[in-house]
Steps between C-alpha positions, in 0.01 A plus 500: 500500500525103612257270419274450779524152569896553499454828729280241721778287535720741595337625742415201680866391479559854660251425824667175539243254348517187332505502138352200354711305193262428200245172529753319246772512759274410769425123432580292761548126526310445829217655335218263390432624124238415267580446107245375223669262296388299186246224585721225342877651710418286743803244692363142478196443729497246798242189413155570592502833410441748193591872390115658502562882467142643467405913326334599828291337805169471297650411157579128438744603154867449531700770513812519277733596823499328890589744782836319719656631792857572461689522876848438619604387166174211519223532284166336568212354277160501673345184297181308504475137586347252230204391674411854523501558903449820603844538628829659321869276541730826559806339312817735564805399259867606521722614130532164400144436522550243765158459754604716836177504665158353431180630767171428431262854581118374576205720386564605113627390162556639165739790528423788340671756715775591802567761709784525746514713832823580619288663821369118608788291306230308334403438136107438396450303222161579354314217316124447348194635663705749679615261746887493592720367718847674687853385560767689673812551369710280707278224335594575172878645517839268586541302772 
């Protein structure tokens, strides 16, 4: 007797449907992905501005790792400005580290988390008191 998730397959390649590759060869580079990566991996940071990467909305202790966005081979740093604002600097950098994009989000700092929607093409970047602020991909990716 087959396994059942092989006899599934089967018989969904019999009726003609799709069968889906596994998640690992499903990453795509016009995807907007998030990765945690150590606090201190950071590219060097534009003047004015500082890596603040926070445990959660309503804790004020560092965490150990900063969520980036990682999309069409860009990744961006959501960091905090020095005089504390309440506004993130969305700093997207190419391989080499060089400065691709800089926009300045309104309404939150302090990063703690991200989430991307591949529904709206936008990425939320949440920061303390549970207030965040969005981007869309197009903002973040190559020109």
């Amino acid at each position: 007797m087959m396994p059942t998730r092989l006899s599934g397959l089967l018989a969904a390649a019999a009726l003609g449907l799709l069968v889906v590759a596994p998640a690992a060869a499903q990453v795509k580079k016009d995807v907007a992905r998030i990765a945690y990566v150590p606090v201190n991996s950071n590219p060097p940071v534009p003047a004015g501005l500082k890596v603040t990467c926070l445990k959660g909305p309503d804790v004020l202790a560092p965490s150990k790792t900063c969520p980036v966005v990682k999309y069409q081979g860009i990744t961006t740093w959501a960091y905090s400005f020095i005089d504390n604002r309440v506004s993130m600097a969305l700093v997207s950098y190419d391989a080499q580290n060089k400065v691709v994009r800089n926009v300045t989000k309104d309404g939150a700092r302090y990063v703690w988390t991200i989430t991307s929607s591949a529904r709206n093409k936008t990425v939320t970047f949440g920061g303390q008191a549970k207030q965040s602020v969005s981007a869309t991909w197009a903002e973040l990716g190559a020109r």
